[in-house]
C-alpha positions in Angstrom: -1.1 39.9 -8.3 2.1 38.8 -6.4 2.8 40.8 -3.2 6.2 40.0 -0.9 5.9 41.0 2.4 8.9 42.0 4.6 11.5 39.5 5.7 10.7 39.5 9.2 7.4 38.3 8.9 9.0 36.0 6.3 10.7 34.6 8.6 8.7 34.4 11.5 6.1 32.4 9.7 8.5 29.8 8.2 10.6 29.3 11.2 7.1 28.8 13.2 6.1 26.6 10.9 9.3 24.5 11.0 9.4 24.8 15.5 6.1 23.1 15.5 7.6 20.4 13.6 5.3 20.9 10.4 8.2 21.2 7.6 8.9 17.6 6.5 12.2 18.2 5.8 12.8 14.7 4.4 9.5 14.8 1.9 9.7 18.7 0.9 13.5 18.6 0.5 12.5 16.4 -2.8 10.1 19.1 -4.1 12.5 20.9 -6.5 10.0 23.3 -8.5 8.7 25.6 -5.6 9.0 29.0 -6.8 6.1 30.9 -7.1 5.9 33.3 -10.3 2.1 34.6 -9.7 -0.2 34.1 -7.7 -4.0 35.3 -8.1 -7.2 35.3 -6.7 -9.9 34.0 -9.2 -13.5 33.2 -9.7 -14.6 36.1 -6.8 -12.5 34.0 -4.3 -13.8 30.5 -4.8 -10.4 29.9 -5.9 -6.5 30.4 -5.9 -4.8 30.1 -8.9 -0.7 29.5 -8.8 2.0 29.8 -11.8 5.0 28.3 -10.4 8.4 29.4 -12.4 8.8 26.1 -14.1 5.3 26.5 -15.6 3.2 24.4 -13.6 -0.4 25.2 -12.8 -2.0 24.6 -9.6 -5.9 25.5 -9.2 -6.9 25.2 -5.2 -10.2 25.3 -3.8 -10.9 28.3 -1.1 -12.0 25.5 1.5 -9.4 22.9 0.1 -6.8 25.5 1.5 -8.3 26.7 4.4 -8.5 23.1 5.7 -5.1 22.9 5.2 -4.0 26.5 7.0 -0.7 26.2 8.3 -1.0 29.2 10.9 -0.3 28.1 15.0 -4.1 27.8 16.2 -5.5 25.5 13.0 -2.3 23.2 13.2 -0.5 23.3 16.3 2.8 21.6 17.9 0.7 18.2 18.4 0.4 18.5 14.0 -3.0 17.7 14.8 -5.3 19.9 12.4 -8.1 21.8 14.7 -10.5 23.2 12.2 -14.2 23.6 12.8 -15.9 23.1 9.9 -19.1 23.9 12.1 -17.8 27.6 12.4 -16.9 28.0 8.6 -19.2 29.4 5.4 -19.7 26.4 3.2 -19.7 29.3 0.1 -16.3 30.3 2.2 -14.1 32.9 -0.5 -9.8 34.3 -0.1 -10.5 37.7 0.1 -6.3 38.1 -0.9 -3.2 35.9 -1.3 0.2 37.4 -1.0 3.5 35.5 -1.9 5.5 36.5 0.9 8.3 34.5 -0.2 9.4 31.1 -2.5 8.2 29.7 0.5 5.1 30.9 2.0 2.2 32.1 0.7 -0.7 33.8 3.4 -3.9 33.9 2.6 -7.0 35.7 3.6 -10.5 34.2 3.7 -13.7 35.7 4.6 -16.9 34.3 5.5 -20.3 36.1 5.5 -22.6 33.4 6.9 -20.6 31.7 9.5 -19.5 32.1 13.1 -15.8 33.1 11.3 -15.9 35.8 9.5 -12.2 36.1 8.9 -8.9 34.1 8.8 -5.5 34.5 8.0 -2.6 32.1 8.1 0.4 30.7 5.8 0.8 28.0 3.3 4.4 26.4 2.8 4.8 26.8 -1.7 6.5 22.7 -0.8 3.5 21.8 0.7 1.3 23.2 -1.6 3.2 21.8 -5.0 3.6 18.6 -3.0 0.2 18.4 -2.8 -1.0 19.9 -6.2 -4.2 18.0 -7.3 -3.8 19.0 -10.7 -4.2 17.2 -13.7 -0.7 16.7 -14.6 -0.3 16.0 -10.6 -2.3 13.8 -10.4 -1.1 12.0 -14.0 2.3 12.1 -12.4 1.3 9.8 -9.2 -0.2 7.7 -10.8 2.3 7.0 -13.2 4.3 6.4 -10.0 2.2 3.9 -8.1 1.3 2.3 -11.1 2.5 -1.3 -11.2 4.7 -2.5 -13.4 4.7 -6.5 -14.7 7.6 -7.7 -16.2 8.2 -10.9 -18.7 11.0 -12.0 -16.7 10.2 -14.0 -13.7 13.3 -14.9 -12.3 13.3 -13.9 -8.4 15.6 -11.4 -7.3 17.9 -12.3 -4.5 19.7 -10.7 -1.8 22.2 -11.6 1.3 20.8 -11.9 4.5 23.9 -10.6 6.2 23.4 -7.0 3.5 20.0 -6.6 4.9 20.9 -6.8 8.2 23.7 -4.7 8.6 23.5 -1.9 5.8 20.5 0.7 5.2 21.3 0.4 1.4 20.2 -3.0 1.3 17.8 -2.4 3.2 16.2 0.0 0.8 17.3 -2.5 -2.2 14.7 -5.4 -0.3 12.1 -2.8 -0.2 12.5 -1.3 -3.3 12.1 -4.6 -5.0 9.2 -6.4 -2.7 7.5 -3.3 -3.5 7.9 -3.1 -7.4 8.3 -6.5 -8.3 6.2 -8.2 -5.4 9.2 -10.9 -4.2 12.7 -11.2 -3.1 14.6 -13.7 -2.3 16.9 -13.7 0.7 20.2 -16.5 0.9 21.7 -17.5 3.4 20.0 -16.7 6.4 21.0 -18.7 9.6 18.2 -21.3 10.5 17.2 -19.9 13.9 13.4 -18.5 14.4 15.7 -15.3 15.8 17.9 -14.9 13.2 14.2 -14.7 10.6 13.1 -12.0 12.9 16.1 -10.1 13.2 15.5 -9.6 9.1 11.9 -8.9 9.2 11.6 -6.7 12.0 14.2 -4.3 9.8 10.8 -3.8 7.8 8.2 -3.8 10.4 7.3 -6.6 13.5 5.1 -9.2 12.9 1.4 -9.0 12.3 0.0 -12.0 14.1 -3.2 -13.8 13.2 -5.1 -17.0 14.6 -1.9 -18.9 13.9 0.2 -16.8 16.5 2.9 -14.4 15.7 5.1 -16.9 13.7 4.3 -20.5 12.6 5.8 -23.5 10.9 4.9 -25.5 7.9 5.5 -29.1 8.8 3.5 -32.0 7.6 1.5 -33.4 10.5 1.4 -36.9 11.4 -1.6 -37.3 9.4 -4.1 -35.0 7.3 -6.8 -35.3 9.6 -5.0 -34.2 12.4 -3.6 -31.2 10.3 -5.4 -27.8 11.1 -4.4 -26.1 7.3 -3.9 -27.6 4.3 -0.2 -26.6 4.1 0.5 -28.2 6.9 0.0 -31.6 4.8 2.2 -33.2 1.7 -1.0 -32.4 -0.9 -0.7 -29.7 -3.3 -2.2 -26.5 -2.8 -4.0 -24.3 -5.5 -2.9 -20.3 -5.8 -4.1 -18.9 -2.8 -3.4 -15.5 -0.8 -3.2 -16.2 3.2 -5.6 -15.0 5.7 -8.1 -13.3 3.7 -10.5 -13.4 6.1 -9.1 -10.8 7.8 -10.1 -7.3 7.3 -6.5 -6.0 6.7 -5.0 -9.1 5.6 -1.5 -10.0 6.1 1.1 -8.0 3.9 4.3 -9.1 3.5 5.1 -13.1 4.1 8.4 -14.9 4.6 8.8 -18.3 3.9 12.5 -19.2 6.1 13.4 -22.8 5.1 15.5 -24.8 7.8 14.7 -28.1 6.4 13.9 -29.7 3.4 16.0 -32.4 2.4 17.3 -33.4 -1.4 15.4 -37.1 -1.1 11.8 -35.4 -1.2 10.7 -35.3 -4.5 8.6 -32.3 -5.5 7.7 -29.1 -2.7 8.2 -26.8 -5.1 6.3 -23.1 -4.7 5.0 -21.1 -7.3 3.6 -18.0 -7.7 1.0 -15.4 -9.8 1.0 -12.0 -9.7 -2.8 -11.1 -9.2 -2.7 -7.9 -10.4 -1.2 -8.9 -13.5 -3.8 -11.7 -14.2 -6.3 -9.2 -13.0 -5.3 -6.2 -15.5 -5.2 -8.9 -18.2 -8.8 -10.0 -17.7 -9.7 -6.1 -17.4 -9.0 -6.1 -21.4 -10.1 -9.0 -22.2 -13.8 -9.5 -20.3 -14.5 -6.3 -19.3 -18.3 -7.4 -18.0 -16.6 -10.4 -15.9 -14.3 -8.4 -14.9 -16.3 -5.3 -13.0 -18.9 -8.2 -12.1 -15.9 -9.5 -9.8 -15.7 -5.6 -8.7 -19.3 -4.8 -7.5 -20.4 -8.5 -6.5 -18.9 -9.5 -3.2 -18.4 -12.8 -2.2 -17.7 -13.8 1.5 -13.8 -15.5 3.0 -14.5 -17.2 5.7 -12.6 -19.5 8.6 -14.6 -21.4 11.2 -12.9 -23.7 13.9 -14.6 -24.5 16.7 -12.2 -27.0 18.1 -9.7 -25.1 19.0 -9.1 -23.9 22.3 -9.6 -20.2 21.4 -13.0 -20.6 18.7 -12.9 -19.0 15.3 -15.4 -18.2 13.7 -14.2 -15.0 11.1 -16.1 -14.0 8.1 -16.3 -10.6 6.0 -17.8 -10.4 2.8 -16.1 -7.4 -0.3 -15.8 -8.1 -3.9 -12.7 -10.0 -5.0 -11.6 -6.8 -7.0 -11.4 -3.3 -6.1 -11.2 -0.5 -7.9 -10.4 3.0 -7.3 -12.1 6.7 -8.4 -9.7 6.6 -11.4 -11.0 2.8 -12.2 -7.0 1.5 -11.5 -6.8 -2.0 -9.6 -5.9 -1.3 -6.2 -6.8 -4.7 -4.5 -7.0 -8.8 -5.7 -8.0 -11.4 -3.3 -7.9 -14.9 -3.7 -8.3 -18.0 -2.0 -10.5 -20.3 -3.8 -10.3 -23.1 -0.5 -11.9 -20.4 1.8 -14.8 -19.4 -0.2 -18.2 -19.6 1.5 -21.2 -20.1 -0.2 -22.3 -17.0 -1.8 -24.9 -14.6 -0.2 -25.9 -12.2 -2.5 -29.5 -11.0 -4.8 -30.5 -13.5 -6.9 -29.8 -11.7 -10.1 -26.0 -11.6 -9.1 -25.7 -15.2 -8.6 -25.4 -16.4 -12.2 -23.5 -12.9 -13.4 -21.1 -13.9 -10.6 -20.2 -17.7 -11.2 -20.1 -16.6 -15.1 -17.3 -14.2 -14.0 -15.4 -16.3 -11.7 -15.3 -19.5 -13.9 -13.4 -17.4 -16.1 -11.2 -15.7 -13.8 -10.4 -18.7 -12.1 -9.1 -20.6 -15.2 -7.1 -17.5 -16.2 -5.4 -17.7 -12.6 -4.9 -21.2 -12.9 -3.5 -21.8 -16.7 -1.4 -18.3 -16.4 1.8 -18.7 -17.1 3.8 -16.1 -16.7 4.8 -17.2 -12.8 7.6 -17.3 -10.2 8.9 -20.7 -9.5 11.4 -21.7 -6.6 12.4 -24.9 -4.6 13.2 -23.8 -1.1 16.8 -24.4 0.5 18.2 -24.1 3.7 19.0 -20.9 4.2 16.5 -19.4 1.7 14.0 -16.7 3.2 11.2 -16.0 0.8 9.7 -13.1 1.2 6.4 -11.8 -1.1 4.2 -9.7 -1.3 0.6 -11.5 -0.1 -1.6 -8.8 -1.4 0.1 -8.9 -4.6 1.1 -11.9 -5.5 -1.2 -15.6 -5.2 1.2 -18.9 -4.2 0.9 -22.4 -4.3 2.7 -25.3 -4.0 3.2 -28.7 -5.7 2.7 -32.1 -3.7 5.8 -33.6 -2.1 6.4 -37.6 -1.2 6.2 -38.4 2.1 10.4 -39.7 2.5 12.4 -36.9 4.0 12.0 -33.7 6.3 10.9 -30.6 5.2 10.1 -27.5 7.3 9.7 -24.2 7.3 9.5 -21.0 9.7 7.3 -17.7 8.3 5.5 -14.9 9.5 3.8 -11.7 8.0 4.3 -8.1 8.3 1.0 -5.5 7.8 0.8 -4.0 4.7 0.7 -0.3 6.1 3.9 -0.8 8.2 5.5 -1.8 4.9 4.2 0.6 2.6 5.2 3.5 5.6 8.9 2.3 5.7 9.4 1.9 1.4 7.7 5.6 1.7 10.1 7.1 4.2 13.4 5.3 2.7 12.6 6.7 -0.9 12.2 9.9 1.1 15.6 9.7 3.1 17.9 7.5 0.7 15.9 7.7 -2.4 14.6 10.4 -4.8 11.1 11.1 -3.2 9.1 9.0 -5.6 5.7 7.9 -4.4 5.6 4.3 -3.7 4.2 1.8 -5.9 0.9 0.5 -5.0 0.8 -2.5 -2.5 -2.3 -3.8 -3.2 -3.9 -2.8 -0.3 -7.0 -1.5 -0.6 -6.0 2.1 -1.0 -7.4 4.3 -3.5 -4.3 6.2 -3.9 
């Protein structure tokens, strides 16, 4: 049954709590429903059972909460949890659980065949609800990271000098990188600085074998060129760097160049995820074929001064615990020959000859010529981009780098935290299971 304890000890545990830095102030301020109407001990301890005033149900697991004991010796001021799971009773049981206020719960747990035998320590209610893996929870985050495609492809756009100088814009570039997948940014001044002094508002620069930053310029001649895009061909939907274990996140195209004369240039781009949620329905056996066979990205350059030779092998589709899409990657150019049991090999090529030709004939896609003074910036885990050919008259050049997709995922999480409403983020399309 519920059980309040005095106000003192009240507020000694929640003030501890909050002076070893524990009480996200900026996440648990967003948790409105934290009263606590009951709270019981059920199933001879195994678990905790919570009715919360707005009618919620939360269910927790005995271990499930004493991993996640609050008290000064299990989580102290470095937040780093110290819990011994060599020194606790796997069949571990909360001998009691008293509300002690809207706030904090403590609980007891005893063990019989452990080196602990007891434990008690406090549980924020915020942290808890927060937390709730309910269910309804769990329905409810999902919902929120869910993606979203929309009919209309016309590109969003901001001003540079808004993201620059206000927080609110800020927030408006994230929000729609992270829903939509692209934004466009005018008028941007044409210095490699001035790009920088945008991006690094989100997160610095993740570099890869091309340096921090690079340029897309057509070299003298395709043989001397070191990446297709730095030619006039056309290039095929692709996602950059692949190869990489964590590949890049966000990109920005920044154009300083790219005069009327030149005929064609123009970029276009998919939205993976869609294509990929699309080919779910309609070949379901293709489709988790493409989930469970891997097939291997690979870049190999021996010529350069610094040798590359990077290869990692993962399906092309992930999917998570709840079977939602959490990861497309695509770069037909880089594909090396596949290395996998014979009885894949046919199941596989079946799968991607179909998946490849729904990429390629979608047509739901973005569309944009570049400008001076246009910054592009996408999504690369998300969204797939190409480009059409362009005639040789005429300059044309552009400036871009990337930005990790964990840096940028952090900062739309902590600005729907501190400017927002507290939503979870959409999913980025890294490969997170969340």
């Amino acid at each position: 049954m519920s059980e309040k304890m005095s106000s003192s000890a009240t507020a000694s545990h929640l003030e501890d709590i909050k002076k070893r830095g524990f009480y996200l102030d900026d996440v648990y301020r967003h948790v409105k429903s934290f009263a606590v109407k009951d709270v019981q001990v059920v199933e001879d301890g195994k678990h905790l059972h919570i009715e919360w005033e707005d009618g919620h149900v939360s269910r927790f697991y005995s271990m499930w909460l004493r991993h996640n004991c609050h008290c000064g010796v299990c989580l102290p001021h470095t937040n780093y949890a110290l819990i011994d799971f060599t020194k606790l009773d796997a069949n571990i049981k909360i001998s009691s659980a008293k509300k002690e206020s809207d706030e904090v719960i403590v609980v007891t747990w005893t063990g019989e065949n452990s080196e602990e035998k007891h434990h008690e320590g406090p549980l924020l209610t915020r942290f808890l609800r927060h937390h709730c893996y309910s269910d309804a929870a769990e329905r409810t985050r999902s919902k929120q990271r869910a993606m979203t495609f929309h009919e209309d492809k016309t590109i969003p756009t901001l001003e540079y000098d808004s993201v620059v100088n206000s927080d609110e814009a800020l927030y408006k570039w994230l929000v729609t990188l992270s829903e939509r997948g692209i934004c466009l940014i005018k008028n941007a001044p044409p210095s490699l600085e001035d790009m920088l002094k945008a991006t690094r508002r989100i997160a610095d620069v993740q570099p890869t074998i091309y340096g921090t930053t690079f340029e897309v310029e057509s070299a003298p001649s395709e043989v001397e060129a070191s990446n297709p895009a730095y030619t006039r061909i056309g290039l095929e939907y692709h996602q950059d760097q692949i190869h990489y274990e964590s590949p890049p996140g966000i990109e920005v195209l920044h154009c300083v160049k790219f005069d009327e004369c030149i005929k064609g240039g123009e970029n276009f781009f998919v939205d993976m995820h869609e294509v990929a949620a699309k080919f779910k329905a309609e070949e379901p056996e293709d489709f988790y074929a493409l989930t469970r066979i891997p097939s291997i990205a690979d870049t190999v350059n021996y010529k350069r001064e610094n040798p590359v030779h990077i290869r990692i092998q993962r399906p092309l589709i992930t999917v998570n615990h709840k079977d939602e899409i959490v990861n497309v990657l695509w770069r037909p150019m880089l594909m090396a020959p596949l290395q996998v049991p014979e009885k894949d090999v046919q199941a596989f090529y079946k799968a991607y000859k179909k998946f490849y030709t729904l990429v390629t004939t979608y047509k739901s896609i973005y569309k944009h010529r570049l400008r001076p003074g246009d910054m592009l910036s996408f999504n690369n885990r998300r969204l797939s981009h190409g480009r059409k050919p362009y005639s040789e008259n005429g300059h044309r050049l552009l400036q871009g780098c990337y930005m990790n997709i964990s840096e940028f995922q952090s900062k739309v999480e902590a600005f729907h935290n501190k400017i927002g409403g507290g939503r979870f983020a959409v999913r980025s399309g890294a490969i997170d299971w969340q």
